[in-house]
N, C-alpha and C positions, 0 to 999 in steps of 0.2 A: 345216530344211524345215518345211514348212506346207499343211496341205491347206484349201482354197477349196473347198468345195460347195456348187455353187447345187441348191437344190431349190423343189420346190412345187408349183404350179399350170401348164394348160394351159388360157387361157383361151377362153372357148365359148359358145353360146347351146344351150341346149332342149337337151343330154346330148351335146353334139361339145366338151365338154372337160370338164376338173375343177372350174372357176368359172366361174359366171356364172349369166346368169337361168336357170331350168330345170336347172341343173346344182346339184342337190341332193347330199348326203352324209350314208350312214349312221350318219357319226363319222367322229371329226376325227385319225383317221389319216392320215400324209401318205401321199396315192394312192399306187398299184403296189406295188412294191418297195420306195418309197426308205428306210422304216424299215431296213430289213436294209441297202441300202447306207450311211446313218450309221453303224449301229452299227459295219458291219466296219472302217467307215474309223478309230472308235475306236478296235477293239480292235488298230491298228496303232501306236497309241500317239504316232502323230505330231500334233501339234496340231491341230484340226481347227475352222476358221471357215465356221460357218455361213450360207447368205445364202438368206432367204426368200423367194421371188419369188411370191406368193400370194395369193388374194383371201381368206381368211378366216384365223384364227387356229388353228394345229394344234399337238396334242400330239406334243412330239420326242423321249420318253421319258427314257432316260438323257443324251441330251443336252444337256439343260436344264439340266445338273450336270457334265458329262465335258467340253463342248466347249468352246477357249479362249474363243471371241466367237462372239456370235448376231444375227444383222443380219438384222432384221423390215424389208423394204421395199415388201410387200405388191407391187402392181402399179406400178411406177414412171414407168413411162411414159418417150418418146423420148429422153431425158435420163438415164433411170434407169441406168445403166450406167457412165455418165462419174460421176455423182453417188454411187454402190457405191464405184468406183474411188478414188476421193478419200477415201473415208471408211477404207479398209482402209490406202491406202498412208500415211495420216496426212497428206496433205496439207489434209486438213479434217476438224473435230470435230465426232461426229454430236453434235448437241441435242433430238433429237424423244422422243415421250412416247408410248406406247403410248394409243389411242383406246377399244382393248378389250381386254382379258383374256387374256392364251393361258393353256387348259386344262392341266394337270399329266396326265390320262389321256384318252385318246383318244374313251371316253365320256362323258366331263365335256364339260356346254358351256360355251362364251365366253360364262358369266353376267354381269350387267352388276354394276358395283359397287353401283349404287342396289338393297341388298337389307333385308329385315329383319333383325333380329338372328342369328333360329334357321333364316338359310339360310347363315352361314356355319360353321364349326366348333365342336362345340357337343355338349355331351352325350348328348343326346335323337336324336343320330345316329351309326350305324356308319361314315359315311365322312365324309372330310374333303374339301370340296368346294375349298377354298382353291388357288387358280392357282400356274400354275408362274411366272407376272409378270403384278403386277396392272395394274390400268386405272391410266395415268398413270405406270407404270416407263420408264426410260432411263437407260442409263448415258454418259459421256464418256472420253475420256483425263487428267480431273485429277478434284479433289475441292473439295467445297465444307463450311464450318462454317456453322451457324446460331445466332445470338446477339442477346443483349440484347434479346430482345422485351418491347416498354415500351406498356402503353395508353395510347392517348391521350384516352380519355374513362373516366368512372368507373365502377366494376361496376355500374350497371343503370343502362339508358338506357330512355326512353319508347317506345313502340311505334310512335312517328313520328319516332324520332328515327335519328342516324346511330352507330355505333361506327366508334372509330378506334383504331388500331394501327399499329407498327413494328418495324422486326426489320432485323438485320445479315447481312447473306451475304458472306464472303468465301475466294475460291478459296485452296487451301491448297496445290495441287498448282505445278506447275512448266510446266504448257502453260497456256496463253487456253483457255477453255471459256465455257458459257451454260450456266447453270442457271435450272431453270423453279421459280420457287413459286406451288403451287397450293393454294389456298384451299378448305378445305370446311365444308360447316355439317352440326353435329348436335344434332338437335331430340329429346330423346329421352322429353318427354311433350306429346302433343297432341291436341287432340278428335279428330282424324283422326289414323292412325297414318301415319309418316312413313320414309324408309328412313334405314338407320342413320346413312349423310352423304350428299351431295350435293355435286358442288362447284359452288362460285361464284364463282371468279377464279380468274385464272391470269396470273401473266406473266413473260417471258423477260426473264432479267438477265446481257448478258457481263459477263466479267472480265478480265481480265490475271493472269499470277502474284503472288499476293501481293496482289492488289486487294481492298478494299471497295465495298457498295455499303450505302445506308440505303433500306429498301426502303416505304414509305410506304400505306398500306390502307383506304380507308375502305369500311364495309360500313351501305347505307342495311335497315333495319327492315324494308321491303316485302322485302328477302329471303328473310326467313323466312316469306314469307305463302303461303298454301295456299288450296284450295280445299275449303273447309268443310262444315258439315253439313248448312248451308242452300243451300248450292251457290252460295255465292258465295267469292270471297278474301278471305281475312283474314290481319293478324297480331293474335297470340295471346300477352299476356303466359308469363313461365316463363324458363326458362333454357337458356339456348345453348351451347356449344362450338364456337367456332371452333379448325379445327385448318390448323396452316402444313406443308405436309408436300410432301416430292419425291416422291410418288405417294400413290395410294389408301389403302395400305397402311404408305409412311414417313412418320410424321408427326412433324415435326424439334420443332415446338412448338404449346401451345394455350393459349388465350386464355379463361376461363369469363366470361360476360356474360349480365346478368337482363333483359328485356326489363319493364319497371314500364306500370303506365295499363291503362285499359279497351280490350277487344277494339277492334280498329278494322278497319274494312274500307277495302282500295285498289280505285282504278279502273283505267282503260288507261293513267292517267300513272304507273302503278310503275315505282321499280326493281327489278329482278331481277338485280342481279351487283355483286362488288363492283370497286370501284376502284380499281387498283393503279400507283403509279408510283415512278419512283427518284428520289433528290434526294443 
């Protein structure tokens, strides 16, 4: 046996539901009751699959940890149901990536990853702010390995110029899945303070069992550019950290690269993300 509970939102305008515009929340306990009805459906020990129907991201307490599967679907719309259905009965494997954060307690909020160092777990605080699944978490029905990441340009490139990289994914598990690698950058001295990463690529790679893919990166210099002290954009020689990572939080592999050359400022032809494809 198996227990399916759909919980979440009732959605509304101006306080005729639990989401929506005007429909504020004290903390991101799931409305009414339904805390007390997960937990009891725990403590019956029978499996219990979650399914969120909800516009915001809410603390599920222990069952963030107790319940077999957790299925974040937010507001899915006319479709949403036949699309739940397929994903539970295995007819299809979910791929998607969490957009924001869900909170670990129900006064924590769905802070964004883009933080400083000393907002996440950290000495210089009694609590640990750290989510129950970060921005960019997703699980599937197989697994994937990450391997052989080889640069393709030399540790320090110009501040106009491009880095390049490569890396191996291959599904390890026994179903077809997609896995997403998503690309972050950390800047961690600059005239402007920066948050710890950022990301700046992302792309979705299926597979078959047993498959490879050569996953292929280039990340142009104007990435790393900011908005400086003269208030304009610039990139800023120094050192980089690119990290390869299936969420915010996993990060499978990194890449250290020097940006060399004098400050340079871009205009409205930047780029700002990098480029990712398979080959």
């Amino acid at each position: 046996d198996v227990v399916i509970a759909a919980l979440g939102d009732r959605a509304g305008l101006f306080g005729r539901g639990t989401s929506g515009e005007g429909c504020d929340a004290p903390s991101l306990r799931l409305p009414g009751v339904q805390q007390e009805l997960l937990d009891a459906l725990l403590d019956t020990g029978t499996p219990v699959v979650g399914v969120l129907l909800a516009g915001r991201p809410y603390a599920l307490g222990r069952a963030a940890a107790e319940a077999g599967a957790l299925v974040q679907a937010f507001f899915p719309g006319q479709e949403g149901t036949r699309a739940i259905a397929a994903l539970l009965s295995g007819r299809a494997a979910p791929s998607g990536r969490l957009p924001v954060s869900v909170p670990r307690t129900p006064d924590g909020q769905p802070g964004t990853y883009l933080r400083a160092p000393l907002a996440g777990p950290s000495d210089v605080s009694a609590l640990d702010p750290s989510p129950a699944f970060p921005f960019g978490h997703g699980l599937t029905y197989t697994s994937f390995a990450w391997t052989d990441l080889t640069p393709g340009t030399p540790g320090q490139v110009p501040t106009d110029g491009t880095v390049r990289l490569a890396l191996t994914v291959t599904n390890t598990g026994e179903r077809a899945g997609t896995e997403v690698v998503q690309v972050y950058l950390h800047d961690p001295v600059a005239s402007v303070v920066q948050p710890e990463q950022r990301l700046v690529g992302a792309l979705r790679v299926p597979l078959a069992p047993g498959a490879s893919a050569r996953v292929h990166v280039e990340i142009p210099a104007d990435t790393a550019s900011f908005t400086g002290l003269a208030g304009r954009r610039v990139v800023e020689p120094g050192d980089l950290e690119f990290r390869l990572s299936a969420s915010s939080t996993d990060h499978r592999l990194r890449c250290a690269v020097r940006l060399t050359g004098p400050v340079r400022e871009v205009g409205h032809g930047r780029e700002l993300g990098a480029r990712l494809r398979v080959e």
